[in-house]
N, C-alpha and C positions, 0 to 999 in steps of 0.2 A: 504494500500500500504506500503510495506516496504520500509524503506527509507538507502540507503547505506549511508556510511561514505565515504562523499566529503570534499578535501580540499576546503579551500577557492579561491583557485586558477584555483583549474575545473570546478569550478560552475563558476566563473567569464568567464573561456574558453565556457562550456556549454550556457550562457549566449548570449557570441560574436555569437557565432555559430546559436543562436535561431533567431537574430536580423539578421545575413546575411542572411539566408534561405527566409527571404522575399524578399532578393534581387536578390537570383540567381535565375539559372531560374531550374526550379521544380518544385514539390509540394506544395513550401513552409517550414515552419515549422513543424515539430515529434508534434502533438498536445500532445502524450502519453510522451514524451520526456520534453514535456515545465510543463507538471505537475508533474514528478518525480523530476525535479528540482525545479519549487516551493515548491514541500513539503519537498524539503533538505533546502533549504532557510528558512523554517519556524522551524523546526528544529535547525536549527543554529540562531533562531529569528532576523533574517533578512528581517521579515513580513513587508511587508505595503497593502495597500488596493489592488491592482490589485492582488499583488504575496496569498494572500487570495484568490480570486475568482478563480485566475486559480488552484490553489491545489484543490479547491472544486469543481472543474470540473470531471464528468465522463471518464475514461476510453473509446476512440474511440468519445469521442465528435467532431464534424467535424470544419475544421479550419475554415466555412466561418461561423460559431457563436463562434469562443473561440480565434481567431485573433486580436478580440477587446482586449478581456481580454489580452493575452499575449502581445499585444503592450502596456499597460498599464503598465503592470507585468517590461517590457523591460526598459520602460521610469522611474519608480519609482525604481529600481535597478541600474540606470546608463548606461542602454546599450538601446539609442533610437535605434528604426527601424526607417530607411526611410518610409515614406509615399508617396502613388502614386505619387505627384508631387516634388519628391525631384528631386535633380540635380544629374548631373554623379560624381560630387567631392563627393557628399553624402553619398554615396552608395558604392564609391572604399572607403573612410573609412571606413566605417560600415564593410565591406570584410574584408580591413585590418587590423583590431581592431580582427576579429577571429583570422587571420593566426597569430598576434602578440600576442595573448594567448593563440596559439598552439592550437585552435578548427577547424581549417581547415587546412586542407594540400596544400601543396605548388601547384599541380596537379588541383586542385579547385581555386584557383587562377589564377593560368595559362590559363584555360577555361572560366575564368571572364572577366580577364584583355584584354585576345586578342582580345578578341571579340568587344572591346568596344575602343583601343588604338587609338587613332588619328596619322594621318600622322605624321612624322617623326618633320616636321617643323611645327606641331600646337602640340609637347609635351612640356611640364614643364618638371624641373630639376628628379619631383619626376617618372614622367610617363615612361623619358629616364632612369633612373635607374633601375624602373621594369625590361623594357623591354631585358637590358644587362642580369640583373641576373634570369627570367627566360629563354631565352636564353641559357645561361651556366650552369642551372639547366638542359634543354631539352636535353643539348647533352653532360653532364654525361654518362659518359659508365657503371661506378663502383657502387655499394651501398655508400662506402663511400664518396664518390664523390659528389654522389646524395646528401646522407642527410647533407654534409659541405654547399654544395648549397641551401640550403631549409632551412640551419641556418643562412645563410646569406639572404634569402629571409625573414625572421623571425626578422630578427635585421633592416631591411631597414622596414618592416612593422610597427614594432613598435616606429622606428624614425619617419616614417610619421604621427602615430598617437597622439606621442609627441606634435610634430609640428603642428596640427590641433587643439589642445587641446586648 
């Protein structure tokens, strides 16, 4: 496998992105995806035991045998995935730990979050913020507009994950 020239900071976003995909709803996780990135992690010798087993995964291996391994890979690089019985504060981190390294789009978010928002009078400070700024992200008319909103949604992401830290 050839391995491109990633920064440290896309792998980091390709990363957040691996560990959300088990929480949105999908597929899951690129399994072909989680191994192109361990073999740039090992490359840049950012090895550890998990991020090992998943580079030495085949091409199209299926995620319900190489999930183990990537949650592994996830937890030993710093970026856990939720696990089935995590909570909803767990899992809108995990969400927004991608958008705040720019591996998901503010639009992935938006289909995350609403789906899952509590009434108006059972939100936190963090939940009423979402919902302001994607709000005024939705109803951007402009491109620039749009993406001023999804860099503000991007800085409110990464305060939250500050703050959860």
């Amino acid at each position: 496998m050839r391995v491109a020239d990633a920064s440290v900071d896309s792998l980091r976003a390709e990363l957040a992105v691996l560990a959300a995909r088990f929480v949105l709803s999908g597929l899951g996780p690129d399994v072909n995806r989680a191994i192109t990135v361990a073999c740039e992690l090992l490359a840049r010798d950012l090895d550890a035991p998990g991020t090992v087993a998943v580079a030495s995964l085949a091409c199209g291996t299926p995620l319900r045998d190489a999930g183990p391994l990537i949650f592994d890979m996830l937890r030993e690089q710093g970026f856990p995935a939720p696990g089935p019985d995590a909570g909803e504060a767990d899992e809108l981190t995990t969400v927004l730990r991608a958008v705040a390294a720019g591996g998901l789009q503010t639009g992935e978010l938006f289909t995350f979050f609403m789906r899952r928002v509590p009434a108006r009078e059972r939100q936190d400070e963090l939940q009423r913020r979402l919902v302001v700024l994607l709000n005024d992200w939705l109803e951007e008319t402009t491109p620039e507009g749009r993406s001023a909103m999804a860099a503000a949604v991007r800085r409110a992401a990464r305060d939250a994950v500050a703050d959860a830290s």
